[in-house]
C-alpha positions in Angstrom: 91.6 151.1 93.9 90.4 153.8 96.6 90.6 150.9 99.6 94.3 150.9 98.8 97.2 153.3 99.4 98.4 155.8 96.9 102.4 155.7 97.6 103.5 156.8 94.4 106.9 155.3 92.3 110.0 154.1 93.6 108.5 151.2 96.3 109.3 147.8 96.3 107.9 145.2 93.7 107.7 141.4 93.3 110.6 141.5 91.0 113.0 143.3 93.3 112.1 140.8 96.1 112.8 138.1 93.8 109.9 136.9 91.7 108.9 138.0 88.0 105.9 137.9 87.0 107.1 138.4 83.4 109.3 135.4 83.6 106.3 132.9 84.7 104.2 134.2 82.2 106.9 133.2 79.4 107.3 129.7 80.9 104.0 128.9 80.6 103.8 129.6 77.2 107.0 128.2 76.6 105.9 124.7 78.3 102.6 124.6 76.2 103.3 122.5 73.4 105.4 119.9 75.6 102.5 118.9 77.8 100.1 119.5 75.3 102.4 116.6 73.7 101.5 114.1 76.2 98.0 114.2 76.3 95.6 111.6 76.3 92.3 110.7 75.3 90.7 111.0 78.2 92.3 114.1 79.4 90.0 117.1 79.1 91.4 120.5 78.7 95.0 122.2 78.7 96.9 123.6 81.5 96.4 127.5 83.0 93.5 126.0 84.9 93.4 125.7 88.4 92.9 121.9 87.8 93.6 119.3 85.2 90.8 117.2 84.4 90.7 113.3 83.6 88.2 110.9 82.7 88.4 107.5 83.9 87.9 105.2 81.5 85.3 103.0 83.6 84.2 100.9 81.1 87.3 98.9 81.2 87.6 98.4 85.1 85.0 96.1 86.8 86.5 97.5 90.0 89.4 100.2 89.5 91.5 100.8 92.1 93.7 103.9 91.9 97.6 103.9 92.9 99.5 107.1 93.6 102.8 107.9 93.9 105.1 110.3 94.9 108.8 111.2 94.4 111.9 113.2 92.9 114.7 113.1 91.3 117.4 113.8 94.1 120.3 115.2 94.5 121.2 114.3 90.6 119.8 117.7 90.5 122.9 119.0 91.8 124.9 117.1 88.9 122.7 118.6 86.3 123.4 122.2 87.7 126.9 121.6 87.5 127.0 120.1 84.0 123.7 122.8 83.2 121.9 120.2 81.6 118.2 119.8 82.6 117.1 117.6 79.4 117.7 113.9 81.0 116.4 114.7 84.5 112.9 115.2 83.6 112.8 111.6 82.5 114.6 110.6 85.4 111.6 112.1 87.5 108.9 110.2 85.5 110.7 106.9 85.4 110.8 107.1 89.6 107.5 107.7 89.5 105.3 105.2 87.1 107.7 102.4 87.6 106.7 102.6 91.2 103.5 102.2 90.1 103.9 99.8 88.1 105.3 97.1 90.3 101.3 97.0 91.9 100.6 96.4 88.6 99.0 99.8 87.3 98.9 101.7 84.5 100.2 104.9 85.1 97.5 107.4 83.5 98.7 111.0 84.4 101.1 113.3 86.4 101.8 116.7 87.8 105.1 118.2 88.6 106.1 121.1 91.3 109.4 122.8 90.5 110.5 125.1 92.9 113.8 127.8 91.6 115.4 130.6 93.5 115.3 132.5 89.7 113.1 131.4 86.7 115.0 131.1 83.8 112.1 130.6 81.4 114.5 128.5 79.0 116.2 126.1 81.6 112.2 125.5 82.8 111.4 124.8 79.3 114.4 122.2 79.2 113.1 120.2 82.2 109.7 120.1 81.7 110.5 118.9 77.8 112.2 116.0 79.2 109.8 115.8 81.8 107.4 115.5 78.3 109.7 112.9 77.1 109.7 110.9 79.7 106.1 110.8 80.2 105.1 110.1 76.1 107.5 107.1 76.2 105.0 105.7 79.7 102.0 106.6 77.9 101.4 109.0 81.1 99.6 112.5 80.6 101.4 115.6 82.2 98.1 117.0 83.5 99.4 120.3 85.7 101.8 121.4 87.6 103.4 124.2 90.0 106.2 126.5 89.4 107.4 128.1 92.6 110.6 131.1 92.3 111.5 131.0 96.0 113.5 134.4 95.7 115.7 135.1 98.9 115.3 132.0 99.9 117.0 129.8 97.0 119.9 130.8 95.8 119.2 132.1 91.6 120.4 128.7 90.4 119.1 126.1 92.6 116.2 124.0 91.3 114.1 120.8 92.7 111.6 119.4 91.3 109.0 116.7 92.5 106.3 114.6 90.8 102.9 113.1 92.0 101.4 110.2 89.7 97.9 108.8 89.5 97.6 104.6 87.8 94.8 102.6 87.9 94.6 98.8 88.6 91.8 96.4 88.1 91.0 95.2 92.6 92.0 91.7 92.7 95.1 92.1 90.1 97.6 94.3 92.4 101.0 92.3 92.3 102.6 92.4 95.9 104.4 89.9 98.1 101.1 88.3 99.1 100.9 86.1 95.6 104.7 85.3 95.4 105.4 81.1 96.0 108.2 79.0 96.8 109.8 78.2 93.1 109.4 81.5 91.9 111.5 82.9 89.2 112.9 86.1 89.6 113.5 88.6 86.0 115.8 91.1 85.8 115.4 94.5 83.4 118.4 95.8 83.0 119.8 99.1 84.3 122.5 101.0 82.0 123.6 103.2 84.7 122.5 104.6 88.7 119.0 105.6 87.5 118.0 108.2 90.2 119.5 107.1 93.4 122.1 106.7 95.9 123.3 110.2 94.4 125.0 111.3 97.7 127.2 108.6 97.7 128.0 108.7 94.2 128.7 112.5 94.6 131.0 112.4 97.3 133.0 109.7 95.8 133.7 111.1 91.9 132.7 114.9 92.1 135.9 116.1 94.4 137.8 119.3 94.2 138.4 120.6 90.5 136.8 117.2 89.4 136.3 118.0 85.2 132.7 117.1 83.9 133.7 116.4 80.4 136.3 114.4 81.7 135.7 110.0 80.7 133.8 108.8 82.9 136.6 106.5 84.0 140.3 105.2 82.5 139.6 105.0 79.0 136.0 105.3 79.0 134.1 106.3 75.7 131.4 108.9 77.6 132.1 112.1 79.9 131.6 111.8 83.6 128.2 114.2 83.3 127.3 112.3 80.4 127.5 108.9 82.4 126.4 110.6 85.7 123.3 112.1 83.9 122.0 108.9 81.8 118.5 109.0 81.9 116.5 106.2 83.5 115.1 103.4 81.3 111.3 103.9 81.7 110.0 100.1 82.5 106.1 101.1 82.9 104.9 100.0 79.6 107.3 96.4 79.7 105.3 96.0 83.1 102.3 97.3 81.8 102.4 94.7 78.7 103.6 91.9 81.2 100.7 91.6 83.2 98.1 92.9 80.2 99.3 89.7 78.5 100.4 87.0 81.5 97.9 88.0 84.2 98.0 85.6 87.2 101.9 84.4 85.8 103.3 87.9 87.1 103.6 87.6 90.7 105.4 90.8 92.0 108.1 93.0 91.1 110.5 95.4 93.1 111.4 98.8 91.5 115.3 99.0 92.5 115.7 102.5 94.2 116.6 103.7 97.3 118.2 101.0 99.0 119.6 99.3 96.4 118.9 95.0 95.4 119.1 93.8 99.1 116.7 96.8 100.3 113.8 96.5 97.4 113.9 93.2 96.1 113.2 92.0 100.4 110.0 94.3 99.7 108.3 91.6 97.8 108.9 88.7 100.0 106.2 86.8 102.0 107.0 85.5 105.4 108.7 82.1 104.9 110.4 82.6 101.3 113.6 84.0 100.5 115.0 85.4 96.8 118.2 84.1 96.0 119.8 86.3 92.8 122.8 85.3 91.2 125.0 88.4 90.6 127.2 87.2 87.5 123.6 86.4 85.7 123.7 89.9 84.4 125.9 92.8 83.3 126.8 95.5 85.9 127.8 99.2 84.0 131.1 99.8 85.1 130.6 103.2 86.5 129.7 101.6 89.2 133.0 99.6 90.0 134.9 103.3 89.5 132.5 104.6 92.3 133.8 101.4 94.2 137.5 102.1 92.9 137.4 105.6 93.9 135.8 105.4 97.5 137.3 102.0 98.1 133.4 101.4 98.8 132.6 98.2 99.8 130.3 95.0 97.9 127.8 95.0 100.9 127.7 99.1 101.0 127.2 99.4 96.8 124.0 96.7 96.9 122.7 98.3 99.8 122.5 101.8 98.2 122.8 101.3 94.1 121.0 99.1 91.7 124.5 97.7 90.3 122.7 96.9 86.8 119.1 96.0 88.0 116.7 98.2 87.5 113.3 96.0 88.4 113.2 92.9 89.3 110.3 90.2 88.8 109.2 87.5 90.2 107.1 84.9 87.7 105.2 81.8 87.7 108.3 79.2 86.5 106.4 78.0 83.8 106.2 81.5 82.1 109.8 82.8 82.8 111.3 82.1 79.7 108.2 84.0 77.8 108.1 86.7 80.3 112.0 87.2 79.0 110.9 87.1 75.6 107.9 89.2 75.5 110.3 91.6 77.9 113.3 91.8 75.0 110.3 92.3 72.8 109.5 95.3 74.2 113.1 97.2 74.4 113.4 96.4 77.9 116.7 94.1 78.4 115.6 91.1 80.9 117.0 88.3 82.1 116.7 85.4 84.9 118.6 86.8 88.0 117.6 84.4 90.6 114.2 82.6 92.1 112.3 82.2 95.1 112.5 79.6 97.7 112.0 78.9 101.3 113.7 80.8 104.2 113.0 84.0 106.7 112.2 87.0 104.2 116.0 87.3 103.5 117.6 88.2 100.1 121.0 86.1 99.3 123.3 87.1 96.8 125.6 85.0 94.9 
């Protein structure tokens, strides 16, 4: 190394700034076997590579179209540091990701994830990314690559976020959207156990106050721990969608992925000009965590379906005739669904009852 500088011991390294080499090199190996756990077929190679490699399966597309997505988990992440429990957000992040996806319809083929920490603990990496695994074996969804960033001096040593980008495919001509939704629709719900992955902030603010205990129940007399309810994983709905439109084609219409901006925000995403959704909200069961995050903040009705899913994860909307099977072939699948409302003429405006 003559084109370099001779200055002898005692400099500065990349540890003492802040980043181990040592550290990454024993996450990697430590993350091996999970993403080697969610391959596919048509992925070629393992990770260390500077790319991941996949092989479209052309033979079953006459015209693929692919879909892509991007998203995180949020500021659940701050929950999860405070419990120290990184095994449920991992899924969290994948279920954000392909059931976006799947409301044009795709099927969600692979993913890469970008993790940035202010200090790598090798085992709390290996946590995330195994439910990160998790989540993407249940969606049938290869973790292709990824990106581990230790931001020393910049993030504090136990701050983490962590993104995901996700690649589907969709046959051109079947993409569900708001364009093939008509008057007389029926609108499905899949259930959603608990917040999913959003309106965090709010939820934080109300029940995580001053000397609030974790392991405390989740509310009067509850039967789970505030981190336990606050950290539920997200029900993965990809391969219920998937499924759906594999086996009703033209009957699935559209279908709203209920995130950020609760039922009145998402489900208005699907509708046309001209037609309104009308859901009935005593046609399914809303978790009670969120009437303590109502009781607690004295948070309004208009405020909590604005911002939370209140028990709907997805929503939709189906050619009348094939409601009652779409249900069916739903329950079938593990995915609790029900009929939550239908379509019919108006402004674009979602009613609730």
């Amino acid at each position: 190394m003559s084109r370099l500088l001779d200055q002898g011991p005692g400099g500065a390294t990349y540890a003492a700034a802040g980043v181990s080499i040592e550290a990454g090199d024993e996450a990697v190996e430590r993350i091996k076997a999970h993403v080697a756990s969610t391959k596919r077929r048509e992925v070629l190679g393992g990770i260390g590579g500077f790319g991941g490699l996949f092989a479209l399966d052309t033979a079953r597309y006459r015209e693929p179209v692919l879909v892509a997505s991007a998203d995180g988990v949020g500021t659940k992440l701050e929950v999860a540091r405070l419990a120290q429990r990184y095994d449920t957000v991992g899924i969290d992040l994948v279920a954000m990701l392909v059931d976006d996806l799947a409301c044009l319809g795709a099927e969600p083929l692979f993913m890469l994830d970008y993790v940035a920490v202010g200090a790598l603990d090798p085992a709390r990496l290996e946590e995330l990314v195994g439910g990160i695994a998790v989540g993407c074996r249940q969606a049938n969804t290869a973790l292709l690559g990824g990106e581990t960033a230790e931001h020393g001096g910049v993030m504090r040593p136990d701050d983490l976020d962590v993104a995901g980008f996700v690649v589907g495919v969709v046959e051109r001509g079947a993409e569900l959207g708001p364009e093939r939704v008509r008057d007389g629709d029926v609108l499905i719900g899949f259930a959603s156990p608990g917040l999913r992955s959003n309106g965090y902030s709010l939820a934080r603010k109300v029940l995580l106050g001053d000397g609030v205990d974790l392991n405390a129940p989740a509310w009067e007399g509850a039967d789970v721990t505030l981190a336990d309810e606050l950290l539920r994983p997200c029900v993965i709905y990809a391969p219920a969608m998937v499924a759906l439109v594999r086996d009703f084609g033209s009957a699935v219409h559209a279908a709203a992925h209920i995130t950020g901006g609760g039922i009145v925000g998402n489900v208005v995403r699907i509708l046309p000009d001209g037609l309104d959704a009308v859901i009935d909200m005593t046609s399914f069961t809303t978790p009670e965590i969120f009437f303590e995050i109502q009781r607690r903040g004295q948070v309004s009705a208009d405020e909590m379906v604005r911002v939370f899913n209140c028990g709907l994860g997805m929503v939709v909307a189906v050619d009348a005739a094939s409601a009652a099977d779409v249900v069916a072939h739903a329950n079938a699948t593990g995915v609790e669904a029900s009929v939550v409302g239908h379509v019919t003429s108006g402004t674009g405006q979602v009613t609730l009852r």
